[in-house]
N, CA, C and O atoms as a MOPAC input file, in Angstrom:
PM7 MOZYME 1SCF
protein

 N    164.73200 1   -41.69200 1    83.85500 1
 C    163.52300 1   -42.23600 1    84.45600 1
 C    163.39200 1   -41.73300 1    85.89000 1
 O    164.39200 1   -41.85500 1    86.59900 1
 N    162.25300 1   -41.16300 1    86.43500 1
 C    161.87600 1   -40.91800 1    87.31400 1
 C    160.98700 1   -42.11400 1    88.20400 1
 O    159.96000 1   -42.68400 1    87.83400 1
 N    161.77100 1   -42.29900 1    89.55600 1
 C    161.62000 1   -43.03200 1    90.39300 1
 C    160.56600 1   -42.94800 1    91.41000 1
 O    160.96700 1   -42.29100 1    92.37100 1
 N    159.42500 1   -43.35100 1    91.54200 1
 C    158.04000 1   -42.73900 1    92.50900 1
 C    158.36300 1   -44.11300 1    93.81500 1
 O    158.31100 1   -45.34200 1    93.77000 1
 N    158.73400 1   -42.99800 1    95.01000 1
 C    158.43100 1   -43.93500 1    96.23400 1
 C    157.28900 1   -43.54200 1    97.17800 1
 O    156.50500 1   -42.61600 1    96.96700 1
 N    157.28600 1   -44.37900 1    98.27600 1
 C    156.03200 1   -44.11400 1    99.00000 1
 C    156.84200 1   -44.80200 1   100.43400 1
 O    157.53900 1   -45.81600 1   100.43400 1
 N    156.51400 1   -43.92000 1   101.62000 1
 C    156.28200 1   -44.22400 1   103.02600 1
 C    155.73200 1   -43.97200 1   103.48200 1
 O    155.08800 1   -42.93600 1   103.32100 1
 N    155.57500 1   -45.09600 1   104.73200 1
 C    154.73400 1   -44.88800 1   106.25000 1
 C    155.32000 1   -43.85900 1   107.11100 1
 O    156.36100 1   -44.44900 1   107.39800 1
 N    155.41000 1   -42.44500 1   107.88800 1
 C    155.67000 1   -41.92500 1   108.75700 1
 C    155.27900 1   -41.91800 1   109.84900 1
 O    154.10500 1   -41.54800 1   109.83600 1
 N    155.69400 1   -42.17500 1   111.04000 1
 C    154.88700 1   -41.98300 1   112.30600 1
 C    155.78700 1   -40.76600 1   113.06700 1
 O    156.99900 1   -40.92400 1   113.21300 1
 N    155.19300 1   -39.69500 1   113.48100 1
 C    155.98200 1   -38.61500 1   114.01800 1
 C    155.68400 1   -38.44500 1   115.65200 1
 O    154.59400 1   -38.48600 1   116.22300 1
 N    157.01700 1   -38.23900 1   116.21600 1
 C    156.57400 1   -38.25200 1   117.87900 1
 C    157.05100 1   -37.02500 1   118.01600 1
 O    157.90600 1   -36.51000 1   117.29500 1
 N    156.40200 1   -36.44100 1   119.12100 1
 C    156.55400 1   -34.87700 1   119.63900 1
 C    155.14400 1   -33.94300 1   120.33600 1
 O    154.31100 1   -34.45300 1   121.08600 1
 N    155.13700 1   -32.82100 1   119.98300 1
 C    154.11000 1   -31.82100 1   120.60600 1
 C    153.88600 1   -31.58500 1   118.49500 1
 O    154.47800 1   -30.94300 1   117.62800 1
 N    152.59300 1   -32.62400 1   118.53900 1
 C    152.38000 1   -32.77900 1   116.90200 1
 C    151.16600 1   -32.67800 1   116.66200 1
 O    150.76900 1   -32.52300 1   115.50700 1
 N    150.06500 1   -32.77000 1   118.05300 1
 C    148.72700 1   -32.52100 1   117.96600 1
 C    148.49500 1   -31.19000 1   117.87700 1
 O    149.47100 1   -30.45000 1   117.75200 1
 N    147.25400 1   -30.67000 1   117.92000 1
 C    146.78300 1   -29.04500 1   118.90000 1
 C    147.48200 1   -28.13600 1   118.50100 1
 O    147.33800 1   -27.07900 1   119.11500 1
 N    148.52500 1   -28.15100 1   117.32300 1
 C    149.69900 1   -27.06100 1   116.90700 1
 C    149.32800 1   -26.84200 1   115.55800 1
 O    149.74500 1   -25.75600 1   115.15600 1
 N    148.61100 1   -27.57300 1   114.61100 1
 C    148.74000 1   -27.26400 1   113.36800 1
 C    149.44600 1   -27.89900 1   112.25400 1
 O    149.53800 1   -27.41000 1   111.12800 1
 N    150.04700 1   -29.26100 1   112.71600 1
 C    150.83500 1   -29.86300 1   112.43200 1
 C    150.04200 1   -30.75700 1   111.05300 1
 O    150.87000 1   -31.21800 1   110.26800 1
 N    148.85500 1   -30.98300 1   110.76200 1
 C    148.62200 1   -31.63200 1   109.64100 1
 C    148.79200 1   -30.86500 1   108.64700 1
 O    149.49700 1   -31.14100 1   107.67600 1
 N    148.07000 1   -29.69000 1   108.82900 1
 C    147.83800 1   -28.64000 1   108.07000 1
 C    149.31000 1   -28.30500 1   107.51800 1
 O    149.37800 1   -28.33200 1   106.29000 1
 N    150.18500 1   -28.07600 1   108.01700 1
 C    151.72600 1   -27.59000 1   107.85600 1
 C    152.54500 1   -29.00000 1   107.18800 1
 O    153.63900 1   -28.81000 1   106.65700 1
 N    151.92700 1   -30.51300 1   107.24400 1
 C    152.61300 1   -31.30400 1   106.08100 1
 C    151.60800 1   -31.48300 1   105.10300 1
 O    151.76100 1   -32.63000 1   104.68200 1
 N    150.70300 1   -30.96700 1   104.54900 1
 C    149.61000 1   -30.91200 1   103.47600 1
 C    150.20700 1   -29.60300 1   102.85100 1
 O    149.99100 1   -29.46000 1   101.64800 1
 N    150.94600 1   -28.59700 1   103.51000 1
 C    151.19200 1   -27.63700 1   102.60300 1
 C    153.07700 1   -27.69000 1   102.27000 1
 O    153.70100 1   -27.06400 1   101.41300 1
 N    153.59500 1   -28.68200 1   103.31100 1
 C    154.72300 1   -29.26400 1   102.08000 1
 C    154.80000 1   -30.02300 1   101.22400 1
 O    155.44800 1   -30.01100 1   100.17800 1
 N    153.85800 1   -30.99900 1   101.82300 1
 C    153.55000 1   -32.08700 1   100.42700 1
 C    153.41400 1   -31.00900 1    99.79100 1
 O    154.45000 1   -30.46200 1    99.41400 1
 N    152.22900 1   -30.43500 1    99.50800 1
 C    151.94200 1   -29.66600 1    98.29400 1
 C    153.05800 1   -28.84000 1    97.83600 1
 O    153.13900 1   -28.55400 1    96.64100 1
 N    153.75600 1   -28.51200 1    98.51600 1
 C    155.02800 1   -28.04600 1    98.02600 1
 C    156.11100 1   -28.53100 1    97.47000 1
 O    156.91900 1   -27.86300 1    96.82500 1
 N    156.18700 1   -29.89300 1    97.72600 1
 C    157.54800 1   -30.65400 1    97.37800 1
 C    156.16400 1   -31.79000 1    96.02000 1
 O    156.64400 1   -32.56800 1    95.19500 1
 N    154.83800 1   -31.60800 1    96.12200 1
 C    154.31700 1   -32.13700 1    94.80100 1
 C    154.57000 1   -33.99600 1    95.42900 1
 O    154.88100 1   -34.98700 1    94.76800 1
 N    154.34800 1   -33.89600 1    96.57300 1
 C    153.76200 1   -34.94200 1    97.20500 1
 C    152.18800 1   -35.84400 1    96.99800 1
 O    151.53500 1   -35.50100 1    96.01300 1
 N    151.85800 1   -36.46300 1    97.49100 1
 C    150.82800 1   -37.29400 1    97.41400 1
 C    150.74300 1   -38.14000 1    98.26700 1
 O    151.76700 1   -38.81000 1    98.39400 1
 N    149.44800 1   -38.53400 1    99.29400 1
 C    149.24500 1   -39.06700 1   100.78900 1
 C    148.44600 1   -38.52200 1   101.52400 1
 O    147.63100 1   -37.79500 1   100.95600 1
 N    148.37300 1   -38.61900 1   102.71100 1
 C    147.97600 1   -38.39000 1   103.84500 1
 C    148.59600 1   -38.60200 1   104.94900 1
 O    149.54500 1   -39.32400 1   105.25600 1
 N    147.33000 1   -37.21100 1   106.02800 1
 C    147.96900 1   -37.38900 1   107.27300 1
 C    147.06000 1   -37.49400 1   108.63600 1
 O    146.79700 1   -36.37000 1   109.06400 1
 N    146.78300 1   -38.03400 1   109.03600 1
 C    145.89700 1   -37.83400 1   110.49900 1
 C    146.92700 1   -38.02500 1   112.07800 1
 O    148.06300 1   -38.47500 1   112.22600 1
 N    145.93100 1   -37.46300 1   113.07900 1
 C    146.20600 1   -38.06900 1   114.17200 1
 C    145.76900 1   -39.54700 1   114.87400 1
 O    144.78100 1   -40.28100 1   114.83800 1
 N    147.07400 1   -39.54400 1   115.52300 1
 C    146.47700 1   -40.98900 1   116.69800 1
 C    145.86500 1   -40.88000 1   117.65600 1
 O    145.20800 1   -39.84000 1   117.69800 1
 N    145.78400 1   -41.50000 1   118.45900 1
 C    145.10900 1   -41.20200 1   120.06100 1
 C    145.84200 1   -42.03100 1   120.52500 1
 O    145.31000 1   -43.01200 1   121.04600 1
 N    147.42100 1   -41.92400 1   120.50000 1
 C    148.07400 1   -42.27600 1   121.04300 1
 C    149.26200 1   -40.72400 1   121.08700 1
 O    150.38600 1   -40.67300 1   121.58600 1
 N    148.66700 1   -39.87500 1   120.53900 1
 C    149.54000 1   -38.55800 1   120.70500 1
 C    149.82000 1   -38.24400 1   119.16400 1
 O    149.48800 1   -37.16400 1   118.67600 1
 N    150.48500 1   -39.30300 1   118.38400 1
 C    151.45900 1   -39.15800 1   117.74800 1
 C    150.74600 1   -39.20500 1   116.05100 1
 O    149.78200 1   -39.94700 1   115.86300 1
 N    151.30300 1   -38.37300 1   114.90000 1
 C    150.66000 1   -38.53200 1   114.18000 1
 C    151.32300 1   -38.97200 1   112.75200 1
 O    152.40600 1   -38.52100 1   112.38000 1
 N    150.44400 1   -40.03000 1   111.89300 1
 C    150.62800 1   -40.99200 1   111.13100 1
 C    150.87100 1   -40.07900 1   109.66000 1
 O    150.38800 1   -38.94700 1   109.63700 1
 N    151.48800 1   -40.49300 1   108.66000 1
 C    151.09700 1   -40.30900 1   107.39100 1
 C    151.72500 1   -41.05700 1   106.41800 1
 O    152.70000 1   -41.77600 1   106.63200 1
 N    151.11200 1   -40.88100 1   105.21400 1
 C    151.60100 1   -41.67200 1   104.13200 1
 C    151.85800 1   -40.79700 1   102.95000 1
 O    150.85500 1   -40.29900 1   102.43900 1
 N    153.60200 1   -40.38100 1   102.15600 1
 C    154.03300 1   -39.57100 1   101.71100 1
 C    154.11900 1   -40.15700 1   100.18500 1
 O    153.64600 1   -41.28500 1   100.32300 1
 N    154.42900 1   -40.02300 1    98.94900 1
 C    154.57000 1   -40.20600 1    97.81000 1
 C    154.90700 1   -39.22800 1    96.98100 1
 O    154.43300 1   -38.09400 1    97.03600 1
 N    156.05800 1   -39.76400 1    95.86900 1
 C    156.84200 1   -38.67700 1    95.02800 1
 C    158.15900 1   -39.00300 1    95.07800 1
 O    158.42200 1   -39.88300 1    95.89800 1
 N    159.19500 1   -38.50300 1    94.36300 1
 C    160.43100 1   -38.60800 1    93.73100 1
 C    160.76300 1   -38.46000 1    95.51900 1
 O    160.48800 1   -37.61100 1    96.36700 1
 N    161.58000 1   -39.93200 1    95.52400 1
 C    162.45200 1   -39.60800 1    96.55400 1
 C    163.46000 1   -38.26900 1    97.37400 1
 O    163.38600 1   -37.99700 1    98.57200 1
 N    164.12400 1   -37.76600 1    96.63000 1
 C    164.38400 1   -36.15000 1    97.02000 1
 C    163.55400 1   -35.43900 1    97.29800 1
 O    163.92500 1   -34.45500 1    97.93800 1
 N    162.44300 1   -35.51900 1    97.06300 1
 C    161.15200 1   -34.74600 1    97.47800 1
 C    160.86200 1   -35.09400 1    98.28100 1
 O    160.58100 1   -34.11000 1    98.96400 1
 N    160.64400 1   -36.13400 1    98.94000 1
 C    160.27900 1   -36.78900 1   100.21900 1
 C    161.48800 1   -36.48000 1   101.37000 1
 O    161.29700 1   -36.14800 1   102.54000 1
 N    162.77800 1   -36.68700 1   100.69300 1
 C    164.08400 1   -36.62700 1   101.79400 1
 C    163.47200 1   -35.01500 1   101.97900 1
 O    163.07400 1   -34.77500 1   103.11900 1
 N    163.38100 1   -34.13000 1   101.19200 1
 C    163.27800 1   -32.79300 1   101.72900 1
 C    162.20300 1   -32.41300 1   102.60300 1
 O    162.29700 1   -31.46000 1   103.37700 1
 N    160.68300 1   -33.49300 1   102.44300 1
 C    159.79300 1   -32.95300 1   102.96000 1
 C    160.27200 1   -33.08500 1   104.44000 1
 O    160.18100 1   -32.15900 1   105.24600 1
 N    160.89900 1   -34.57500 1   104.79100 1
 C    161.11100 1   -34.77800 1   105.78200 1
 C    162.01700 1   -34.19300 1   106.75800 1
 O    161.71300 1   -34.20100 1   107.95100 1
 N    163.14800 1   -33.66600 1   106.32900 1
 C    163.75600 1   -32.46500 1   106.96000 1
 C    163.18500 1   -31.12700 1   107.00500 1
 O    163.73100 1   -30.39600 1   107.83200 1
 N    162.29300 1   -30.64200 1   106.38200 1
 C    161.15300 1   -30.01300 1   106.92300 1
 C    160.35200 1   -30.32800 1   108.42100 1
 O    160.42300 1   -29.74200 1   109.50100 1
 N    159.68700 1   -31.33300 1   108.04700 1
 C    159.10400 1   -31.90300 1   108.83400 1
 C    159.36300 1   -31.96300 1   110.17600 1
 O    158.56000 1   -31.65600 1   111.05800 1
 N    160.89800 1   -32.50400 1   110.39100 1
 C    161.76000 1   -32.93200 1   111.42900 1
 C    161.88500 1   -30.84000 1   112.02400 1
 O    161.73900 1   -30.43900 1   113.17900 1
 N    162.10900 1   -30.17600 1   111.08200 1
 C    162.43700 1   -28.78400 1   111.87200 1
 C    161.14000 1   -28.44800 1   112.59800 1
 O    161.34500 1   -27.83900 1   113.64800 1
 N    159.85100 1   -28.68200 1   112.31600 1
 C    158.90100 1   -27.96700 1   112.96600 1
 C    159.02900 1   -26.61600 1   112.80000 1
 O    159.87700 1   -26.21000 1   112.00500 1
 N    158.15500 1   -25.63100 1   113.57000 1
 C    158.08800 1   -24.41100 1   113.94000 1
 C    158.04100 1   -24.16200 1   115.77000 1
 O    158.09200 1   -24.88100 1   116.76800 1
 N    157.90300 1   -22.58200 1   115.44000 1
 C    157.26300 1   -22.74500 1   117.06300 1
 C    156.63900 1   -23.56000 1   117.78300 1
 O    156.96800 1   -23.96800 1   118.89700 1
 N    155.21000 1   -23.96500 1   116.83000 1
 C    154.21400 1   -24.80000 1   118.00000 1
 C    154.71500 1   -26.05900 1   117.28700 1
 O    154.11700 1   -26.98600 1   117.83300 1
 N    155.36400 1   -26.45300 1   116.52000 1
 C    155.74900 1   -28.03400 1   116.01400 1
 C    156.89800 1   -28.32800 1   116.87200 1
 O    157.98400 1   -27.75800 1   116.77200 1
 N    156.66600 1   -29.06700 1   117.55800 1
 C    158.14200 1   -29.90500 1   118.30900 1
 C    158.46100 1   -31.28100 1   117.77400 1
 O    157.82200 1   -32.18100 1   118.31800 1
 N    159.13500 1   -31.57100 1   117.02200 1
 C    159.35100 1   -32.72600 1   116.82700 1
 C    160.21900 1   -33.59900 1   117.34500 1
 O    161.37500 1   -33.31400 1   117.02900 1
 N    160.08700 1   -34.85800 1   118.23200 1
 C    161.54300 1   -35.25700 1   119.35100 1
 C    161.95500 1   -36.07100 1   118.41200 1
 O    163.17500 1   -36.09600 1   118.25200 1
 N    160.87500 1   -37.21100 1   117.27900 1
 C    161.49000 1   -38.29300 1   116.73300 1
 C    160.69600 1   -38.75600 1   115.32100 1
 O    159.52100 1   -38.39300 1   115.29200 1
 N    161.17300 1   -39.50800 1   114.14300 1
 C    160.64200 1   -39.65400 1   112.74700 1
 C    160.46600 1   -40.85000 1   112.99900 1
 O    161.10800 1   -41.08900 1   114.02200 1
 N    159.86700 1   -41.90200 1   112.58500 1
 C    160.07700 1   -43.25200 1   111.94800 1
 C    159.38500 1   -43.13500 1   110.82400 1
 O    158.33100 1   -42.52800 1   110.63300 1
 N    160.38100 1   -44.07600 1   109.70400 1
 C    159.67200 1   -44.33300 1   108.51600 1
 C    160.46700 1   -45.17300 1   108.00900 1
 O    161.63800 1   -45.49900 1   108.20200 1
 N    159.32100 1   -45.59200 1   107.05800 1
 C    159.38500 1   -47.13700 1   106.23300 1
 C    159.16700 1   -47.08600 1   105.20400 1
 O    158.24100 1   -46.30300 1   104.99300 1
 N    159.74700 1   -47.77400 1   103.90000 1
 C    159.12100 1   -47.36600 1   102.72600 1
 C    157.96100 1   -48.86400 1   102.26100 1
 O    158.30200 1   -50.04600 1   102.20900 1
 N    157.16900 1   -48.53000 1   102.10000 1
 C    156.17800 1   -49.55900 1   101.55400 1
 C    155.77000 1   -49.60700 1   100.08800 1
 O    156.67100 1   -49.10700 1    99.41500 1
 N    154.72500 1   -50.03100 1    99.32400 1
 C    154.05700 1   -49.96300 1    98.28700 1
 C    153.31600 1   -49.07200 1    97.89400 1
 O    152.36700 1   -48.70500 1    98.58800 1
 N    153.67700 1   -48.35400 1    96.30400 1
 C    153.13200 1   -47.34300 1    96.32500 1
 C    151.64400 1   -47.34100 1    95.68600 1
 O    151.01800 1   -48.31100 1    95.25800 1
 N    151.30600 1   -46.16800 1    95.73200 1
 C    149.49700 1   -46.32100 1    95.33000 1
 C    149.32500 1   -44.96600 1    94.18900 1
 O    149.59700 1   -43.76500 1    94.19800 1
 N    148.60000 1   -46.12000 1    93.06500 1
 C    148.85300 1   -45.88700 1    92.02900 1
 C    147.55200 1   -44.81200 1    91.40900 1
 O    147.72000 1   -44.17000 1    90.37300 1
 N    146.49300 1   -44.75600 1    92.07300 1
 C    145.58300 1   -43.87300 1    91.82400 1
 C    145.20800 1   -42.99100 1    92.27700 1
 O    144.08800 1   -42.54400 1    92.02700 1
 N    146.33300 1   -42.27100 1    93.38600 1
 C    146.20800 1   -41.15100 1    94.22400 1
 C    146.73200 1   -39.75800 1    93.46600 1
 O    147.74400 1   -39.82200 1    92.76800 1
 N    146.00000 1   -38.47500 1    93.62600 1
 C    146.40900 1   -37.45100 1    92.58200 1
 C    146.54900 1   -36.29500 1    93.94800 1
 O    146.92400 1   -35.13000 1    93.81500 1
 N    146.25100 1   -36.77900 1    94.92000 1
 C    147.00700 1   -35.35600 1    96.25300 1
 C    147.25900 1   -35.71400 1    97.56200 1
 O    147.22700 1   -36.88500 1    97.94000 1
 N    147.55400 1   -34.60100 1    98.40700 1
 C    147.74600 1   -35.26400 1    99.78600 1
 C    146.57700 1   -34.34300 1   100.60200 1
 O    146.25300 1   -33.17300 1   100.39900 1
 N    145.96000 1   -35.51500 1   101.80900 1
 C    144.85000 1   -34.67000 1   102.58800 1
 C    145.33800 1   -35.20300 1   103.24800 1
 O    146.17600 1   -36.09400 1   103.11000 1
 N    144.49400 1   -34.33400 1   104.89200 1
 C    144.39700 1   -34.76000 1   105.50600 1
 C    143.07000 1   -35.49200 1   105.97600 1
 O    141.99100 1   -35.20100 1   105.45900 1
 N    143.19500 1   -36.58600 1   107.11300 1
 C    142.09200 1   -37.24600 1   107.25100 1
 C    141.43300 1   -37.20000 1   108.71900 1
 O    142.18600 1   -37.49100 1   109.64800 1
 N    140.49200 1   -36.96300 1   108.93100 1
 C    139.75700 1   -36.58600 1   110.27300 1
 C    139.46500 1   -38.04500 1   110.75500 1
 O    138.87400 1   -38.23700 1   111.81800 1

């Protein structure tokens, strides 16, 4: 049996103005994720991940490496309730 979880992420760093949604919409899509992601106007930007736990542990060490313009200083996440009629991950303006 395959296990479907879901978390809250909040990511702190140089996460705006870099490309940074765009670059976890194409790991979700890679690790076959499901969620979303926007910015705050508090800097820092939010998302909500879904899929086989190992898929998520991986997106997130992704995540955490960044690139050049991705700096990431810090993760928080939580696991919450998952949502049962979602079929991808966007981002949200």
């Amino acid at each position: 049996m395959i296990f479907i979880n879901r978390y809250f992420i909040k990511v702190y760093g140089r996460v705006q103005g870099v490309g940074f949604r765009f670059h976890a919409q194409y790991l979700a899509d890679h690790f076959k994720l499901t969620g979303w992601v926007k910015n705050c106007e508090d800097g820092t930007v939010e998302m909500e991940v879904q899929g086989r736990e190992d898929d998520i542990d991986a997106f997130k060490i992704k995540i955490k490496e960044g690139n050049r313009f991705i700096k990431v200083k810090d993760i928080y996440s939580e696991k919450i309730d998952i949502t049962s009629e979602e079929k991808t991950f966007r981002v949200i303006y």
